[in-house]
C-alpha positions in Angstrom: 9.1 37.0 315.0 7.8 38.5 311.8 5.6 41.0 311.4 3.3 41.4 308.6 3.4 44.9 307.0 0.2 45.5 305.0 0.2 47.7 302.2 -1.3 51.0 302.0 -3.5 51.7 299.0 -2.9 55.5 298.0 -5.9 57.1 296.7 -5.6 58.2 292.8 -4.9 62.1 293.1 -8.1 63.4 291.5 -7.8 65.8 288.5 -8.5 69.5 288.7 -11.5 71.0 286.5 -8.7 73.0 285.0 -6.5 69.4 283.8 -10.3 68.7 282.6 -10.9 72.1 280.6 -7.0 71.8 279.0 -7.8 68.5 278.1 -11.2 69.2 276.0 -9.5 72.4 274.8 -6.6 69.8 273.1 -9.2 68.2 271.5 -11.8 70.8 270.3 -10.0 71.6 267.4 -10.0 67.4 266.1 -13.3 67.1 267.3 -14.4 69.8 265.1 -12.8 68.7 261.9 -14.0 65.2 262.4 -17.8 66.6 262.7 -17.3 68.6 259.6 -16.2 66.0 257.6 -18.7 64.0 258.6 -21.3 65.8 258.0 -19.2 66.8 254.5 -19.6 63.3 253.5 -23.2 62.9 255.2 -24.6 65.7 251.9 -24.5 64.0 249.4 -26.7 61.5 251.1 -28.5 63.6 252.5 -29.7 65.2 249.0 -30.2 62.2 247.5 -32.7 61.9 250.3 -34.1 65.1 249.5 -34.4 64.7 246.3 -36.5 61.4 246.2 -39.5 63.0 248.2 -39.8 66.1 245.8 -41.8 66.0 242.7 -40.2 65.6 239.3 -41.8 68.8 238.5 -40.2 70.8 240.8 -36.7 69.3 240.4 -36.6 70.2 236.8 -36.0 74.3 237.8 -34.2 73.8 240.6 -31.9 71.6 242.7 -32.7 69.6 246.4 -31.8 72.3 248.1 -35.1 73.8 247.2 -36.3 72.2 250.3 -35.4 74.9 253.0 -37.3 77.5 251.3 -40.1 75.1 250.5 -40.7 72.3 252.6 -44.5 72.0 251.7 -43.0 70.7 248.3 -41.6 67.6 250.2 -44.2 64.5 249.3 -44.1 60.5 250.0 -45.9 59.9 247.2 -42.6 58.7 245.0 -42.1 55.7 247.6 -45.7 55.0 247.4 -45.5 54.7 243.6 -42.1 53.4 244.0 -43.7 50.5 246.2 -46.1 49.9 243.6 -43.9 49.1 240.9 -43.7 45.3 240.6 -40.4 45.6 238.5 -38.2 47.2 241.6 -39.4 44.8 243.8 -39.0 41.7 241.3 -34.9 43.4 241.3 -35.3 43.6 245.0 -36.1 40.2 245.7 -33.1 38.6 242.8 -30.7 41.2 244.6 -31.6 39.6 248.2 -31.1 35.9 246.9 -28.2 36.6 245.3 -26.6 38.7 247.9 -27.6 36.7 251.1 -27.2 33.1 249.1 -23.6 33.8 248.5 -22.9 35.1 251.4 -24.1 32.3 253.4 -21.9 29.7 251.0 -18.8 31.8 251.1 -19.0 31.8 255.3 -20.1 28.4 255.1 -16.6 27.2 252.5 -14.5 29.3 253.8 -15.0 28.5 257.9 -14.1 25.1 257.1 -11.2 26.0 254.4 -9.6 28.8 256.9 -10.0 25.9 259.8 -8.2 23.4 257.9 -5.3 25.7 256.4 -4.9 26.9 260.1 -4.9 24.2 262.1 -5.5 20.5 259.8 -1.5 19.3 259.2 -2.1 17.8 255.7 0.6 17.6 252.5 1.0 20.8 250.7 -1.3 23.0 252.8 1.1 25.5 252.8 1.2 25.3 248.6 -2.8 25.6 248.3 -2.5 28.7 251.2 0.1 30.4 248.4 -2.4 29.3 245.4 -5.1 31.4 247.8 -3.0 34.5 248.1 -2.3 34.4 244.4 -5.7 34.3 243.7 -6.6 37.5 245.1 -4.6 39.4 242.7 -6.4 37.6 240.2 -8.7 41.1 238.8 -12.5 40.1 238.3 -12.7 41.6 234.7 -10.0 39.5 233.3 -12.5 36.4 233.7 -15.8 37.8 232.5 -15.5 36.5 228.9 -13.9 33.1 229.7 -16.4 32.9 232.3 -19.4 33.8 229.7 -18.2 31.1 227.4 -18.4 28.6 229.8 -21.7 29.3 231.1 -23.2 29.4 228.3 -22.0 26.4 227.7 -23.7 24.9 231.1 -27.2 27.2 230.6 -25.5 29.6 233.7 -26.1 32.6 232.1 -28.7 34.8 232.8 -29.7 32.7 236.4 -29.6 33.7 239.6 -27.5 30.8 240.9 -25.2 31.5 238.2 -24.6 34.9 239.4 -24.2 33.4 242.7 -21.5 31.0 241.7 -19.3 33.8 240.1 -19.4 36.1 243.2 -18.4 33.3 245.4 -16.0 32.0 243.1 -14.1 35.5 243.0 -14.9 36.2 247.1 -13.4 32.9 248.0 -9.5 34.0 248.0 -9.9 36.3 250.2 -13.0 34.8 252.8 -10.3 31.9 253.0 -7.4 34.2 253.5 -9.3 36.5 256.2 -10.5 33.7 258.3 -7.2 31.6 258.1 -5.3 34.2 259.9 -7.8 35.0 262.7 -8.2 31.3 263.0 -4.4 30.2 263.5 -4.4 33.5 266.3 -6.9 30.9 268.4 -4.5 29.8 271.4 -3.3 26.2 270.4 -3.8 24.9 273.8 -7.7 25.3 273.5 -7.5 22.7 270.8 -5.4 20.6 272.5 -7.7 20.5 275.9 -10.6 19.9 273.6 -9.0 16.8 271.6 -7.7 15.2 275.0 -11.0 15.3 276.5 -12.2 13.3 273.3 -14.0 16.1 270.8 -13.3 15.3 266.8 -12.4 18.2 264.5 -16.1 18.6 263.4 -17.3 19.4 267.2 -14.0 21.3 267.5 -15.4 23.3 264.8 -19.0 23.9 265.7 -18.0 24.4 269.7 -14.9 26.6 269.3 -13.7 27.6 265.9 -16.8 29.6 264.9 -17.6 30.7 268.0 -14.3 32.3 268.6 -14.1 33.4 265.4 -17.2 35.4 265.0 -15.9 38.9 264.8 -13.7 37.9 261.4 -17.4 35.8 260.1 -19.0 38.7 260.9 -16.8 41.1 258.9 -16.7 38.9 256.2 -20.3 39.0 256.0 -20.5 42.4 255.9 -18.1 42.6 253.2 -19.2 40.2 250.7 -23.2 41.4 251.3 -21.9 44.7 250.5 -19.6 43.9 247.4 -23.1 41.6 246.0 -25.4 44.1 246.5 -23.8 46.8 245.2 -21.8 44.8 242.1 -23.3 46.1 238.6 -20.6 44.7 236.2 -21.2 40.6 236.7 -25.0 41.5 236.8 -24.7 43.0 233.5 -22.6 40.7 232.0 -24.3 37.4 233.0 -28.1 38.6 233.3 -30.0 39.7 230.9 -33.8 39.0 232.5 -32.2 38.7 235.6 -31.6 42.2 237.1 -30.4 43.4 240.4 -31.4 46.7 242.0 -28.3 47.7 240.2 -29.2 46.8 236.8 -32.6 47.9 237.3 -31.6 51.5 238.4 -28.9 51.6 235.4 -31.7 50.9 233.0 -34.0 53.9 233.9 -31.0 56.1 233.9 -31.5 56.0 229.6 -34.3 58.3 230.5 -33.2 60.2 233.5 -34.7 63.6 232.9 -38.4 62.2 233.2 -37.6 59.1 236.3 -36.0 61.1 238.3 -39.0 60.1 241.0 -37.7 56.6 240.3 -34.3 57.0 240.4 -33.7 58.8 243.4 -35.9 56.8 245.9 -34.9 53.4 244.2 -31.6 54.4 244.9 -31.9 55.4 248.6 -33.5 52.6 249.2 -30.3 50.6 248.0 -28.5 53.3 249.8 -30.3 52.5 253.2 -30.2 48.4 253.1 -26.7 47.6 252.9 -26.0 50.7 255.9 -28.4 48.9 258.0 -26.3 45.4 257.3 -23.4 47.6 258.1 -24.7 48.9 261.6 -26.2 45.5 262.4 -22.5 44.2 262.5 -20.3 46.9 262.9 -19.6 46.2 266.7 -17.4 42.8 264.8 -16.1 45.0 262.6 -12.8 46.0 264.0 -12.4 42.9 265.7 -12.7 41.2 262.0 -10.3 43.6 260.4 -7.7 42.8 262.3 -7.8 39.3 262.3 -4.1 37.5 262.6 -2.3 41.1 262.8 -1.7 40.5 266.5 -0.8 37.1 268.3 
């Protein structure tokens, strides 16, 4: 006759207030640091802050930090101008297009690219992978003139889809790259299950590959909005009409000593859009960073 011996659960031995306070103690000192720097790289935003809701006038004596010894000075009235002028919102508008437009055709290329090099068993897709990889290395400057040539050739310069074309042709490499290696880390036997049961790549695709792979799309997104948005070097060399928030700032900066009002809110405000981009992502963020390091 056997006898069943159950097992005891022990309860966890609970952990003294003074294991507690040693603990926090360990960590004060990194908690500290982190805060400072933080809030170390947190001034130079903060000023720029400052600085766009003070008055010209008042700026030209002394610096931001005016503020906490006269906060009456502080004013909205440089955003309500700012609001008013029709040529930061005509560079607000062509920044949006071009920064959303190629991000949505980058994500859109290189899903189905990074599905195909990951899991599509086709001759010499391990050759175009390699060309990919080379590619990044590739610098961005070295193509601006041959690139200038040729759309002025094909009546590209100075357009917004033109714009568009170059920032995805240079943020292809590495969409393709990043989404490749987060897409082959996509257990095999999913695939399999969902090709027995009678699904064709394409619904693979829609059902499984971009759901699953939604952390690396998402921090993709993030970093080609940001790379557009901010870029000031392909806006100057293939716009001329056409100007960015980037372009536009760079042009009142010839006369910085009187649009300082201009500058500083203009800028703030292309400060602020991108950071809430960044925030409206960032919980993929990690995930999408490190995408194929672990299988």
């Amino acid at each position: 006759m056997s006898t069943a011996v159950s097992a005891v659960e022990l309860p966890a031995p609970r952990e003294s207030f003074a294991s507690k306070l040693l603990r926090f103690l360990a960590k004060w000192p990194v908690n500290i640091f982190l805060v400072l720097l933080g809030a170390l790289w947190l001034v130079p935003t903060f000023g720029l802050f400052i600085t766009s809701i003070l008055p010209a006038s008042s700026l030209a004596s002394q610096g931001w930090w005016q503020i906490f010894s006269h906060p009456s000075e502080a004013t909205w009235a440089n955003y309500n101008h700012l609001f008013h002028n029709s040529g930061l919102l005509t560079a607000m508008k062509t920044t949006a297009y071009i920064a959303v437009g190629n991000t949505i055709i980058i994500i859109v290329i290189a899903s189905l690219a990074g599905y195909a090099l990951a899991w599509l068993d086709f001759p010499g897709r391990d050759w175009i992978f390699i060309v990919v990889v080379g590619l990044l290395v590739v610098p961005l400057q070295m193509a601006l003139i041959p690139m200038f040539r040729l759309y002025d050739i094909f009546s590209l310069y100075d357009t917004v889809p033109g714009i568009i074309l170059f920032h995805v042709a240079f943020g292809l490499p590495f969409a393709i790259f990043l989404l490749r290696n987060f897409f082959v880390g996509i257990p095999k036997d999913i695939l399999e299950s969902a090709r027995i049961d009678g699904a064709n790549e394409f619904v693979i695709f829609l059902r499984l590959i971009l759901p699953l792979g939604l952390p690396a799309i998402a921090s993709l997104a993030i970093f080609q909005f940001l790379w557009t948005w901010n870029d000031l070097i392909v806006a100057l060399t293939f716009g001329q009409t056409v100007q960015p928030i980037t372009v536009w700032i760079f042009g009142q900066l010839r006369e910085f000593a009187t649009s300082i009002d201009i500058i500083a809110p203009a800028s703030f405000i292309s400060l602020v859009i991108p950071l809430a981009v960044f925030f409206a992502f960032q919980r993929y963020f990690v995930q999408g960073l490190l995408a194929g390091s672990v299988k």
